[in-house]
C-alpha positions as CSV (number, residue, x, y, z in Angstrom):
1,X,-16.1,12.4,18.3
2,X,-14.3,15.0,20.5
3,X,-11.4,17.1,19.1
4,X,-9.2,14.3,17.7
5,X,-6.2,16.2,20.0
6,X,-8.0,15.8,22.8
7,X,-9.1,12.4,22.5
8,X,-5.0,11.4,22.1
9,X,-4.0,13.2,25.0
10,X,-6.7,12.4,27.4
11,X,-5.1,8.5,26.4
12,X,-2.0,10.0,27.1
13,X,-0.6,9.5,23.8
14,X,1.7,12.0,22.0
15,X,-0.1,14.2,19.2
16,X,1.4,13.8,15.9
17,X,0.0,14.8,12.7
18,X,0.6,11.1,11.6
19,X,-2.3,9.9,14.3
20,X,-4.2,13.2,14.0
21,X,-4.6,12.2,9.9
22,X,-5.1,8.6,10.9
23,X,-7.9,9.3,13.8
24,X,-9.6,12.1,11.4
25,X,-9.4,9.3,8.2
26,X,-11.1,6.4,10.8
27,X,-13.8,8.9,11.8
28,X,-14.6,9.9,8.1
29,X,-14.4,6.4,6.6
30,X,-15.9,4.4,9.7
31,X,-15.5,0.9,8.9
32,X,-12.8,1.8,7.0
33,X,-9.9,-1.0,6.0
34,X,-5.9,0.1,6.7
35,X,-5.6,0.4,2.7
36,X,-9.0,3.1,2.6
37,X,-7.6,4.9,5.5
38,X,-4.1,5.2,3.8
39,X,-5.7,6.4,0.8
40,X,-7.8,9.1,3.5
41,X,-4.3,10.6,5.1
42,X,-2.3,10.6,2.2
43,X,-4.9,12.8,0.3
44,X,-4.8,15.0,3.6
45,X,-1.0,15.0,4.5
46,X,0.8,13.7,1.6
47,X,3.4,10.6,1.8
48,X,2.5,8.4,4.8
49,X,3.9,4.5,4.8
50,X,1.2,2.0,5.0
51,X,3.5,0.4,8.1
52,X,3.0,4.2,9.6
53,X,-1.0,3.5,9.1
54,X,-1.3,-0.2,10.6
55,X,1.1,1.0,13.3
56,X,-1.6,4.5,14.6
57,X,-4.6,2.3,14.0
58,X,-3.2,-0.6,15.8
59,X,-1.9,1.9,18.9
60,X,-5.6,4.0,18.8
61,X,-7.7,0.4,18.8
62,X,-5.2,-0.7,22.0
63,X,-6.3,2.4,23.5
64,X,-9.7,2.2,22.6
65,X,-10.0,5.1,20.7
66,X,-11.1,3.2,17.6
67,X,-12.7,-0.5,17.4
68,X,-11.0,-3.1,15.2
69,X,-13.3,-5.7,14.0
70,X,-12.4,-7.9,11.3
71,X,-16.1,-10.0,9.7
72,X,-15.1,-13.6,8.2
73,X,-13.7,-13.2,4.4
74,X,-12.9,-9.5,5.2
75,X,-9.0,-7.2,6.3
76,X,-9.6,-5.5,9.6
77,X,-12.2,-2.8,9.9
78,X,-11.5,0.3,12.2
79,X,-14.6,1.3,14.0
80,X,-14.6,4.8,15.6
81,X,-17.8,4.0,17.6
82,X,-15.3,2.6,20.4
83,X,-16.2,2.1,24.1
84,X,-19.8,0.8,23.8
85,X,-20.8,-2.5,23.4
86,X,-22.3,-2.4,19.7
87,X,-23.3,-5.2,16.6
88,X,-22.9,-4.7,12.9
89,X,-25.2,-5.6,10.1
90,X,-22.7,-7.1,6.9
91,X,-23.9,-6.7,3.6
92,X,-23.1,-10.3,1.9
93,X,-23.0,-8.4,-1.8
94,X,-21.7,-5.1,-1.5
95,X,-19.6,-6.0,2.1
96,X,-21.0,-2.3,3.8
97,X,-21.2,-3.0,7.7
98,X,-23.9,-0.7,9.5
99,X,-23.5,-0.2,13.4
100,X,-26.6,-1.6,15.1
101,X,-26.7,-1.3,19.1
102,X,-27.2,-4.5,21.8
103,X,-30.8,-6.1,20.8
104,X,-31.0,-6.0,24.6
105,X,-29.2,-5.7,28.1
106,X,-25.9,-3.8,29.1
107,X,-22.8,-4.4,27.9
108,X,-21.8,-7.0,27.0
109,X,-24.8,-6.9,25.5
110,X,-25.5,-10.7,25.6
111,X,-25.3,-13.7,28.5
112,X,-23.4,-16.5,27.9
113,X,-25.2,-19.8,28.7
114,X,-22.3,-20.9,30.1
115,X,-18.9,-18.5,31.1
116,X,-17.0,-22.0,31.3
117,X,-14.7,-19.6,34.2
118,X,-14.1,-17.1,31.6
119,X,-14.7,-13.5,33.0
120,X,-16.5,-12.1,30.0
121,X,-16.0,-8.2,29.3
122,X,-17.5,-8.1,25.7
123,X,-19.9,-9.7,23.1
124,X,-19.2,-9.5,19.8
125,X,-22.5,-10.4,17.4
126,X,-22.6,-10.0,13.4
127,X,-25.4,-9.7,11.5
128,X,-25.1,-10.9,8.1
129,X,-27.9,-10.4,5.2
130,X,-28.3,-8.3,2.1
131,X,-28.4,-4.4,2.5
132,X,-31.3,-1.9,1.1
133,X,-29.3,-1.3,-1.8
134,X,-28.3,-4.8,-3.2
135,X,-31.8,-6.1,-2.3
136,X,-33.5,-3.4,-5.0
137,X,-31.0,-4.2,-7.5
138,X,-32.7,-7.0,-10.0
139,X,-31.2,-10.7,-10.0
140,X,-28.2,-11.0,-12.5
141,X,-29.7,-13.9,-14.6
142,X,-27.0,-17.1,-14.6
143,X,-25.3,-18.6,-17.4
């Protein structure tokens, strides 16, 4: 990402230290739920309200500075790979999401078989399986 003061003025948004903290938190937690990027500004500015957090992530995903995507069974999830049509790969054990780009095409990546009039401007596909990690761990034998 470009300098984070930057990216909020070319989106003609005000710079405050309170979006700054939030944009630099998304970027270094990507995927990041509201409560871990809380956790992220408050160890870099001190006291910020979790309302102040859900209120810069929800203005910088309008904008489309950051992504929100939110996987069945899990909070919101702030993406800072905005502005390109992407997928994610879901971890069903562990719950760590990994970007992964269109299988093929331009955005929106995929063709509906039928737009039913709808004008559609993005596909959004989620890959769900077990990650590297969790597959190497052994089976936790059952009662």
């Amino acid at each position: 990402m470009l300098d984070p003061v930057s990216v909020l003025q070319g989106h003609g948004l005000h710079v405050t230290a309170q979006r700054l903290a939030v944009l630099r938190a998304a970027v270094r937690h990507p995927h990041g739920s509201a409560d871990t990027i809380a956790s992220a500004v408050r160890a870099e500015i001190g006291a910020i309200s979790l309302q102040a957090v859900y209120d810069a992530l929800a203005l910088l995903s309008e904008k489309g500075i950051l992504r929100r995507i939110q996987p069945a069974g899990s909070p919101a999830l702030f993406d800072p790979r905005a502005g390109d049509s992407h997928h994610h790969l879901i971890c069903r054990s562990c719950g760590k999401v990994t970007d992964v780009d269109c299988a093929v095409g331009s955005a929106p990546c995929l063709t509906a078989s039928e737009h039913h009039g709808y004008e559609i401007d993005e596909a959004e596909v989620v890959y769900w399986g077990a990650c590297p990690n969790c597959r190497a761990k052994p089976p936790v034998p059952g009662p």
